[in-house]
N, C-alpha and C positions, 0 to 999 in steps of 0.2 A: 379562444382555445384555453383550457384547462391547465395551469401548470403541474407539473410531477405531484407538489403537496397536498394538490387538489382533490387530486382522483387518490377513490379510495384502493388502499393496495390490498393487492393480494397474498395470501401467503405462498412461500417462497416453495414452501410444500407442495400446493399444488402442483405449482410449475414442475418440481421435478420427478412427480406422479403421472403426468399425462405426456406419456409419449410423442405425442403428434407436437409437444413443443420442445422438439428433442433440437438443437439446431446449433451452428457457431454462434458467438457472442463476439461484438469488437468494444474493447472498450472506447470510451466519449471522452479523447482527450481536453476537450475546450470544457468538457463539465466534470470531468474528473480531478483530484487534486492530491497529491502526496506531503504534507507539512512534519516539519521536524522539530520539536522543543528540548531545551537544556538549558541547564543551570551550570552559568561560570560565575566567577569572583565569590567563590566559597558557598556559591549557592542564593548567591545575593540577586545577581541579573537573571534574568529570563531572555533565551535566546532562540528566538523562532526566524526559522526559513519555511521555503516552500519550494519543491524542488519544479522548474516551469515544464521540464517535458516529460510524462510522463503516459506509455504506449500499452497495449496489451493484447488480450484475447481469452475467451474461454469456448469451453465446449461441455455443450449436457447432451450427453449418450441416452439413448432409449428407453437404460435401467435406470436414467435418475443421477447416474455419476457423475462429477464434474469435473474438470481438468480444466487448467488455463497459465498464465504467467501475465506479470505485470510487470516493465519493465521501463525504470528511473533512471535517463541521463544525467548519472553525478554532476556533472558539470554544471547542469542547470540549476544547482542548487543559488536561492537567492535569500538572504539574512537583511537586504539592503545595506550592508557594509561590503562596498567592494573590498576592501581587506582583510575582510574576515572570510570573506565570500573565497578570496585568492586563496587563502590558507586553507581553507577546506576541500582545496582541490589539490591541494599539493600533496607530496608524500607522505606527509605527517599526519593524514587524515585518510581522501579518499582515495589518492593517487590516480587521479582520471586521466592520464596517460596512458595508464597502463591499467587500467580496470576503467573503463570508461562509465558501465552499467552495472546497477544495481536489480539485482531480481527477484522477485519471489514467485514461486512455480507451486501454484496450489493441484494439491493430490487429491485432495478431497472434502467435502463439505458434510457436515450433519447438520441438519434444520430440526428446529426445534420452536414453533412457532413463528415469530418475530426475527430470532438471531439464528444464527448457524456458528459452529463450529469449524474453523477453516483450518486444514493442515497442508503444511508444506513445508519449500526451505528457502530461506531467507542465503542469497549469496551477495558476499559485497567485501570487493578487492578480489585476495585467492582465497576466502572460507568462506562456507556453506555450512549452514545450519538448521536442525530441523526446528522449526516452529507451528504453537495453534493459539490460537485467539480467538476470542467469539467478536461477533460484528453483527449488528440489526441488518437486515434485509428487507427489503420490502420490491413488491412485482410492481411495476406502474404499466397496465395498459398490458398487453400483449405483446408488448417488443421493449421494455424497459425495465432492468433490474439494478435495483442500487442496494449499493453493502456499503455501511461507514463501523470505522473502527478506530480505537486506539490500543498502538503495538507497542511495549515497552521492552526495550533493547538495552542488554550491559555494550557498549560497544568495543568494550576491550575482546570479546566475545571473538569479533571481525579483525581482530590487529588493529584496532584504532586506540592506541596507548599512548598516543603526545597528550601532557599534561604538565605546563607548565607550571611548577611550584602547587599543584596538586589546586588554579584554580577552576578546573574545568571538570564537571558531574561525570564519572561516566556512564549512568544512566538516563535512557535518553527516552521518548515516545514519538513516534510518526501515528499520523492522524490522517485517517484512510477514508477519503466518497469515492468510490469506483462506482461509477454507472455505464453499463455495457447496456447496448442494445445490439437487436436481431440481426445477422446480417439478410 
């Protein structure tokens, strides 16, 4: 059997040209992946996690339009420092108590060969934010579509303003393979 990179894709165009593949989308969480990078100690360290659960869904309507959310149990964030890992769940950061999930709820796509233009709002704790980003797309097969991106985020943006002695970036990128397939 053929893996994803195998088979050649399709553009993302057609998919949402042709009615008859108008259908829900579940995203593939075991192939899916949410990753988070920054810079602390004045920009010296490089600090990547990957957050382990991470759910969603879409939908393409008849016209072509697409609608879905993606959504990131803060909690499961992992740096492989469990005490960096603690701190980032605590209130200084994402407060996963009490904002458990992080989400972004796409409005709408523009394709443009390869990539698409993805708009929506990024919420995470109690603020929401509109944001867009381009991200490649590519169709695999008739029931596979994958979109990878990288999102660059002020996170002071969301109330994430702990910054000890000013050594922590506040800007940050999550690094996005969403692959939904057909339900």
């Amino acid at each position: 059997m053929a893996t994803p990179e195998q088979i050649a894709p399709v553009p993302l165009q057609e998919l949402l040209a042709d009615p008859a593949l108008a259908t829900e989308w579940s995203l593939d969480s075991s192939r899916s992946t949410v990753s988070l990078h920054n810079r602390s100690i004045w920009g010296l360290a490089r600090v990547n996690g990957v957050f382990r659960q991470v759910t969603g869904g879409a939908a393409v309507s008849p016209t072509g339009e697409v609608t879905g959310a993606i959504t990131v149990a803060a909690a499961s964030i992992d740096t492989k420092n469990s005490r960096r890992d603690k701190h980032l769940r605590s209130a200084d950061f994402f407060d996963c108590d009490n904002y458990p999930d992080i989400t972004f709820t796409c409005e709408g796509i523009r394709p443009s060969g390869d990539v698409v233009s993805v708009s929506g709002i990024l919420s995470v704790r109690d603020r929401a934010r509109p944001m867009t980003f381009d991200a490649a797309a590519a169709v695999r097969g008739d029931c596979e579509v994958w979109l990878d991106a990288t999102v660059h985020i002020n996170r002071a943006d969301f109330g994430l303003t702990w910054n000890l002695m000013g050594l922590v970036a506040m800007n940050n990128s999550l690094t996005i393979r969403a692959v939904f397939t057909s339900r």
